[in-house]
N, C-alpha and C positions, 0 to 999 in steps of 0.2 A: 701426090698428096691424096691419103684416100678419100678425105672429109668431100675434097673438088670434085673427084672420081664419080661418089658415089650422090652427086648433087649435080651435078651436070643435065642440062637439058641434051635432048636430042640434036636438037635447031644447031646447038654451038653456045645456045648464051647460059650463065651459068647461076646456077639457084644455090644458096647455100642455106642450111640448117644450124642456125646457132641457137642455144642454149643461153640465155639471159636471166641475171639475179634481176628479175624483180620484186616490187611489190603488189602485189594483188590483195581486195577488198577481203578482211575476216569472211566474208559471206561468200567466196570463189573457194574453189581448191584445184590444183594443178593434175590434170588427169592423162597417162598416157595412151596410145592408139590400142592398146589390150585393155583399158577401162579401169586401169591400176588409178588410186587417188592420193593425195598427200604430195607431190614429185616437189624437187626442191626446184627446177630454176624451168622458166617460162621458156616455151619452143617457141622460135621465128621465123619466117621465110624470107630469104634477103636476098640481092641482086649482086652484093659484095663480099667479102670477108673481113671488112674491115668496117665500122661504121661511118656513116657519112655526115653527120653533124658530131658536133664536141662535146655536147650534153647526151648525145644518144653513144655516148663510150659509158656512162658508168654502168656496170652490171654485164660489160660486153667481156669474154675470153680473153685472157692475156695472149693464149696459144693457139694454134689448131691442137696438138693435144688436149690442152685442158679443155676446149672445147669437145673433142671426142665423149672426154670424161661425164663433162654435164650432159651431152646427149642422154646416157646411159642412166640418167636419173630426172628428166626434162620431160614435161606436158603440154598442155592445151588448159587456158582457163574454160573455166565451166562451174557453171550456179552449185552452191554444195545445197540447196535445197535447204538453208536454214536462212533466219533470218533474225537481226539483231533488233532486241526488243528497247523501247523506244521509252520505257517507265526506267529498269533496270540497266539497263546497255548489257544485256547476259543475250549471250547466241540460244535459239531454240529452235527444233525443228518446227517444221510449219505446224503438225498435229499435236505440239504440246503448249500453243500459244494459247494461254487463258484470258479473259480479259481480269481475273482474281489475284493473278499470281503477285 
């Protein structure tokens, strides 16, 4: 299996990368390791390929393929540097926050 292959520790014990629909805060965006932003589904670092509580399955790969797939589209959360205003509930970058608007 490549996904096992290419997640494999040295040691023997085995790291896997799964691709997770979450949901993350309007104020995050999902960034990949080349600094790409917008990615659809959250990157995780796991010990299994399968989850290990019942509630930590929604959002987990049906397959190791469609896992693959999400790789290929999957980030890292990270601040999008905007933040939701608190009069409006409208997103604004930090520099266009007025106290007027």
């Amino acid at each position: 299996m490549a996904l096992r292959d290419a997640a494999q520790h040295k040691e023997g014990g085995n790291i896997f990368l799964i691709g997770l629909e979450r949901e993350i805060p309007n104020t995050f965006t999902l960034v990949d390791l080349k600094g790409n932003t917008g990615k659809k589904y959250s990157l995780g670092f796991y010990f299994s390929e399968k989850p290990r509580r019942r509630n930590a399955g929604e959002g987990w790969p049906k397959t190791p393929e469609d896992n693959l797939e999400r790789l290929k589209d999957a980030g890292f959360p990270m601040d999008a540097l905007v933040i939701k205003c608190g009069r409006c509930a409208g997103m604004r970058f930090l520099i266009s926050i007025t106290a007027f608007h």
